[in-house]
N, C-alpha and C positions, 0 to 999 in steps of 0.2 A: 553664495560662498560665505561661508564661517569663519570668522578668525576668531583664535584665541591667543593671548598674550601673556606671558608669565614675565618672571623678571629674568629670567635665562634663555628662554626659548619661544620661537612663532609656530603655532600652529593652525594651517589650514584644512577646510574640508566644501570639496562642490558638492551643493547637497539635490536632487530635486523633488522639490516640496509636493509634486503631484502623486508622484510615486510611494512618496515618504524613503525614498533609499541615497546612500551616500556612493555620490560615480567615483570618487577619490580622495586622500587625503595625503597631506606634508605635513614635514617637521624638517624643522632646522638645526637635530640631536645631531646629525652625522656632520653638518659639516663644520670641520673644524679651517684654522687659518685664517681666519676672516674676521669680520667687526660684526654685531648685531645688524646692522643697518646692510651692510653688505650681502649678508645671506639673507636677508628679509627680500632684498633686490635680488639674489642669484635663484632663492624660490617662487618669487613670482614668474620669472622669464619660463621658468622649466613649467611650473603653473596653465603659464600661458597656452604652451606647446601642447600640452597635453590636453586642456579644454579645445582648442584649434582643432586635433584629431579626434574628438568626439563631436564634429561639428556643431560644438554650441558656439556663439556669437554673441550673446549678450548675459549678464548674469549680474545678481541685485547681491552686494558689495556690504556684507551685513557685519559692521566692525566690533561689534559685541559692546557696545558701551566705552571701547578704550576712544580715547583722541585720538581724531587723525593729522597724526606726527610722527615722527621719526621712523620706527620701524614699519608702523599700518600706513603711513605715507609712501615711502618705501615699496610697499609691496602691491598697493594699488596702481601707483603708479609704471612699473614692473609690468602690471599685468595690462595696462592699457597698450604701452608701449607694445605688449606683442599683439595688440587685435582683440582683446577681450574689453567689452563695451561695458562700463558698468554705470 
């Protein structure tokens, strides 16, 4: 899993490295009403869901260089909470 961070927006992508192809990818452009941190947390849950129904289980947590804080904290944490082992 990919993250990228801007100062506006979270961007994910599950990628698998054997294959070299991308199984999915987020952003958190649509959702409005929310804090950064909030949607960082409301994209990993959906995140989660949808790695669960591709029966993957475990997947390597690659934060791109940012710290893990506030939003990348946020959305790892997100995605453990739903079952994804990283």
């Amino acid at each position: 899993m990919a993250v990228f961070r801007s100062s506006k927006y979270l961007q994910i992508q599950l990628i698998d490295d054997e294959k070299g192809k991308t199984i999915f990818g987020f952003t958190d452009r649509r959702m409005e009403g929310k804090t950064k941190t909030e949607r960082a947390r409301a994209m990993g849950k959906e995140a989660a869901k949808r790695i669960a129904a591709t029966g993957i289980k475990e997947a390597v947590f690659d934060r791109g260089g940012h710290r893990y804080q506030g939003r990348v904290k946020a959305l790892a944490e997100a995605l453990r909470e739903g079952g994804v082992i990283l």
